[in-house]
SEBAVO-935754 format. One line per field, with one value per residue (C-alpha): residue number from 1; y, x negated, z. Coordinates in steps of 0.1 Angstrom, whole numbers, padded with zeros to 4 digits. Each point is the difference from the previous one (the first is absolute). Layout:
N
k	NUM ...
py	Y ...
px	X ...
pz	Z ...
This chain:
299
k	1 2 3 4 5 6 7 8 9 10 11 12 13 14 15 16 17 18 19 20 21 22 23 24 25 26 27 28 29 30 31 32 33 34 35 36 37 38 39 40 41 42 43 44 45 46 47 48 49 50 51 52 53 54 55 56 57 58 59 60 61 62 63 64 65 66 67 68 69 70 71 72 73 74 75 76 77 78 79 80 81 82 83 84 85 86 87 88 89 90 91 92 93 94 95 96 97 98 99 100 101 102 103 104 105 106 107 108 109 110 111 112 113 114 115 116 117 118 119 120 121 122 123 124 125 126 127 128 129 130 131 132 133 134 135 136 137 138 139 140 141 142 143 144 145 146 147 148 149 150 151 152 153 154 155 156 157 158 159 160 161 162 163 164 165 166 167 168 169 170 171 172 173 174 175 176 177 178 179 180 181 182 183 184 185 186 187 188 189 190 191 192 193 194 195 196 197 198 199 200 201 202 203 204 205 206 207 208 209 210 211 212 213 214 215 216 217 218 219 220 221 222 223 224 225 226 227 228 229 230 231 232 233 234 235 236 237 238 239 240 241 242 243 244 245 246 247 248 249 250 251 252 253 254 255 256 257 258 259 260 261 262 263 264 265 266 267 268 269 270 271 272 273 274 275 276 277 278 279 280 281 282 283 284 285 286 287 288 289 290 291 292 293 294 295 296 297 298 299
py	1391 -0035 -0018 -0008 -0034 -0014 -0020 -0032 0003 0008 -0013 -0027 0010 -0028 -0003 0010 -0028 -0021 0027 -0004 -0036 -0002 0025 -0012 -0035 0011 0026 -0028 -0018 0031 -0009 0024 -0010 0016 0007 0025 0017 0001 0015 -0027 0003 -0037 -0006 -0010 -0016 -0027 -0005 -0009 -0029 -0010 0013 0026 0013 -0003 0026 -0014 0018 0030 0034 0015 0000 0002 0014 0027 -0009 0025 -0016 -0013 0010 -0015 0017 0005 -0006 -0022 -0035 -0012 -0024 -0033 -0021 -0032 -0009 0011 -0029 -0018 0026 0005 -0037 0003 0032 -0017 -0036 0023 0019 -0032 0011 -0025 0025 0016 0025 0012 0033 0018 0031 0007 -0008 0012 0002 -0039 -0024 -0025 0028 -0017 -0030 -0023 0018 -0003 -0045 0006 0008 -0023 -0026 0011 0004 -0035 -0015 0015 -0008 -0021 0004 0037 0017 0020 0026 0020 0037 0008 0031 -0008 -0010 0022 -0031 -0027 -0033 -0014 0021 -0009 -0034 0002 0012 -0031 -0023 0002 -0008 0028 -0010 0033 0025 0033 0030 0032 0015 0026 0022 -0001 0008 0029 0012 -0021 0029 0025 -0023 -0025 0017 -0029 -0025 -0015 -0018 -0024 -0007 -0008 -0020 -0021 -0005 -0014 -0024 -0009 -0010 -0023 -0017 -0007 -0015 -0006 -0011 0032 0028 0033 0025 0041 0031 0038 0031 0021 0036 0011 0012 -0035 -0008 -0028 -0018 0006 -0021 -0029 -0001 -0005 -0027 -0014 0003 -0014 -0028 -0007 -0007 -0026 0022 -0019 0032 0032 0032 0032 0029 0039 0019 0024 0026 -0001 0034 0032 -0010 -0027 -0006 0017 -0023 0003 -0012 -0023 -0030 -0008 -0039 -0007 0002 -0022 -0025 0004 -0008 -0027 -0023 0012 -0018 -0029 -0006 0001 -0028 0015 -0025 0031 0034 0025 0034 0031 0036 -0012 -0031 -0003 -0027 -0022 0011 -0029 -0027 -0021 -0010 -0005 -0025 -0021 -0015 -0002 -0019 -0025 -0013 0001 -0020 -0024 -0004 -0015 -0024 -0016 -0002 -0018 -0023 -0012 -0004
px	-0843 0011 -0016 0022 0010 -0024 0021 -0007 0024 0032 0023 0021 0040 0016 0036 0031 0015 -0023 -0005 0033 0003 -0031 0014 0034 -0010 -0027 0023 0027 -0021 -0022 -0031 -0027 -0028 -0026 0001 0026 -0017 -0035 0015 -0015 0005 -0003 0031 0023 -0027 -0008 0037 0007 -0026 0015 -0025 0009 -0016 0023 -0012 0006 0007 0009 -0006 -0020 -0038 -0016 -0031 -0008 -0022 -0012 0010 0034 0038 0013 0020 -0021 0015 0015 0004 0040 0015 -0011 0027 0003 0025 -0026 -0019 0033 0008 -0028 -0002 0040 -0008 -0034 0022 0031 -0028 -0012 -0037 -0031 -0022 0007 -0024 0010 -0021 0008 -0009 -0023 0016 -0027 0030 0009 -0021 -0001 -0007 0028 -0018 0032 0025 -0025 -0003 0039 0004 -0025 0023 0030 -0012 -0013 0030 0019 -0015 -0032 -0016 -0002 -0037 0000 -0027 -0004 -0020 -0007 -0009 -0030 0014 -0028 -0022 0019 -0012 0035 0024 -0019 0006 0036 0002 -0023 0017 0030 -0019 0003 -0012 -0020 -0012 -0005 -0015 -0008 -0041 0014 -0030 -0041 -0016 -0010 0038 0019 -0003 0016 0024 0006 -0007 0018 -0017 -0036 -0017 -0019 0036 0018 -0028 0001 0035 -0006 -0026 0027 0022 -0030 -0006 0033 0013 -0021 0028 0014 -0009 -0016 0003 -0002 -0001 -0019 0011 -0024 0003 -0012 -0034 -0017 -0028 -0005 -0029 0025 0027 -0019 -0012 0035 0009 -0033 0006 0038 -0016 -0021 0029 0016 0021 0018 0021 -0010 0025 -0013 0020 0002 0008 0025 0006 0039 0008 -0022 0000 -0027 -0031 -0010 -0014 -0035 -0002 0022 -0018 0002 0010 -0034 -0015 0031 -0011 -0030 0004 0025 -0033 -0019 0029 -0002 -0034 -0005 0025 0032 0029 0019 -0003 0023 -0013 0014 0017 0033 -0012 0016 -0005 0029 -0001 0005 -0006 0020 -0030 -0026 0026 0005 -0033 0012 0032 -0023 -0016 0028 0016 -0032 -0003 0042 -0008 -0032 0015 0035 -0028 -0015 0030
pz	0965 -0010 -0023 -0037 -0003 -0028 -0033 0014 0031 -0010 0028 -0010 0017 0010 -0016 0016 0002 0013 0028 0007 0002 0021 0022 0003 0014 0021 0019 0004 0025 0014 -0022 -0015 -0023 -0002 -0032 0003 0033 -0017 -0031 -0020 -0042 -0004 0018 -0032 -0015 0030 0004 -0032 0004 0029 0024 0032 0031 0028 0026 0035 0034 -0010 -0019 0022 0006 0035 -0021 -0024 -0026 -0024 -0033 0012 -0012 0030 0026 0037 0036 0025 -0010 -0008 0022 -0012 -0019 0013 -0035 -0023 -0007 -0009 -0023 -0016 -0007 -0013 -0027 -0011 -0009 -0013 -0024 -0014 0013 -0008 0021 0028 0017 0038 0012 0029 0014 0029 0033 0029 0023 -0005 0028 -0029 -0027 -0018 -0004 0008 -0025 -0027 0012 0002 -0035 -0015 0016 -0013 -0038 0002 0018 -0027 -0030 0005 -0035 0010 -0004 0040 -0006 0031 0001 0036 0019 0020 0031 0022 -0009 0023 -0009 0017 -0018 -0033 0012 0008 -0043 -0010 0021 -0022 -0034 -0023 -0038 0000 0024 -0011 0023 -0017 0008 -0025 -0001 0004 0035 -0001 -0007 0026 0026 -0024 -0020 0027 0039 0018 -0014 -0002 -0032 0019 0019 -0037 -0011 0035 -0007 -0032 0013 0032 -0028 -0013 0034 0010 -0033 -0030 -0020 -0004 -0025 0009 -0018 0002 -0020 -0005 -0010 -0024 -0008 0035 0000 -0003 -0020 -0023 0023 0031 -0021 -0005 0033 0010 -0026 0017 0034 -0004 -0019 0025 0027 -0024 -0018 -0027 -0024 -0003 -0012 -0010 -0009 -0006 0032 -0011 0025 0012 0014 0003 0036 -0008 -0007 -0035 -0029 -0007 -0035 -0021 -0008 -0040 -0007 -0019 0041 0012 -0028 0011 0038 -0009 -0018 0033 0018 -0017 0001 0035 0001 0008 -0007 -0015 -0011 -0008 -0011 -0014 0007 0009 0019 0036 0026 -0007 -0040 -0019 0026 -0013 -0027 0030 0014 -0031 0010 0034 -0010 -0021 0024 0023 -0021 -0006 0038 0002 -0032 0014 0032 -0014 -0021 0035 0011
């Protein structure tokens, strides 16, 4: 029997018409966010602040995680236009942030690797002031399609451990924890310069010692933000919930965030990977913008 949802998560509808505007520009060039395919309920709220999540390669997942609203099967043709587009809807928008996800491509040699450095080109050739905050599948673990991401300098890079060990094989079956932690380090070694960041779903049978392992172990690997959210089941199809998490315990886990060093911590039911990125990348923009004064002062 499912569990009622408690007062504290009433889910926020986005409005009409900013459904529709969303909708009607992403459909002009082929485009799908993920925000619409995940059934997200933050979706009018980031978009009114200028924020979206441009989902690349597709609508299709090559893999069938337990938690996931996404649609499972054959990976689409890839789009050689889309990182063009993208880039032209993010500048017509107005965006300050731009987040590009994807979804699993196991069938791709390159993973998609070279659509996601394709895109990160784009958005910067377009508007170069743009925040590019990219949330990767795992890539099987290939150090050189990692590279291929890094090479083209995203501001952030965001891959999703979403849940404790002990739950990847039920939540997770084609991926590894150890493997989304060692991509998280890759990131590390390859470029220092850029942000890591990554998120966890709660609500799924994990205990509180279990959480802050996590937070530990992605701390541990260099990990700079840190989202953490209520998993909210999607269809009877998926996994159940185990328990909805009260925001006192979010609060809670957000100060343990923080004082293991975490650059930035967002924590809370409704909290989603690319929730309110814009406010981790104000600090990111700062210094940005530090680096381009002192460097026009040597100059």
């Amino acid at each position: 029997m499912a569990q009622r949802l408690p007062e504290w998560l009433t889910i926020r509808l986005p409005r009409p018409d900013t459904i529709k505007q969303v909708e009607s520009m992403m459909r002009a060039k082929s485009l799908h966010t993920v925000c619409e395919s995940a059934r997200c309920p933050n979706l009018a709220e980031c978009w009114s602040k200028k924020t979206a999540t441009f989902m690349i390669l597709g609508d299709t997942c090559t893999r069938s995680c337990g938690f996931c609203a996404i649609k499972v099967g054959r990976g689409l043709e890839v789009n050689k236009d889309e990182p063009a587009d993208v880039a032209k809807v993010a500048t017509d928008l107005g965006l300050k942030h731009v987040v590009v996800t994807s979804v699993s491509r196991d069938d791709l040699a390159d993973e998609g690797a070279t659509q996601f450095a394709e895109t990160i080109a784009e958005l910067h050739k377009a508007n170069p002031l743009t925040i590019v905050e990219v949330l990767t599948p795992d890539f099987k673990g290939k150090k050189w399609c990692i590279k291929i991401v890094t090479d083209a300098r995203p501001e952030i890079y965001n891959h999703n451990i979403e849940t404790i060990e002990r739950l990847h094989t039920v939540v997770r079956p084609q991926a590894k924890y150890k493997r989304s932690l060692d991509v998280l380090s890759t990131v590390k070694e390859l470029d220092s310069r850029i942000y890591t960041k990554s998120g966890i779903m709660l609500g799924l049978g994990e205990t509180k010692d279990e959480v802050v392992k996590t937070l530990q172990d992605l701390r541990n690997v260099g990990v700079d933000a840190v989202t953490i959210g209520q998993y909210l089941r999607p269809t009877m199809k998926h996994l159940p919930v185990s328990e909805y998490i009260h925001p006192e315990v979010f609060k809670e886990y957000e100060k343990i965030g923080e004082d293991m060093g975490f650059a930035f911590v967002a924590s809370g039911p409704f909290i989603r990977s690319s929730y309110n990125a814009i406010e981790f990348s104000k600090k990111v923009m700062a210094e940005r913008l530090a680096e381009t004064e002192e460097a026009a002062t040597v100059q």
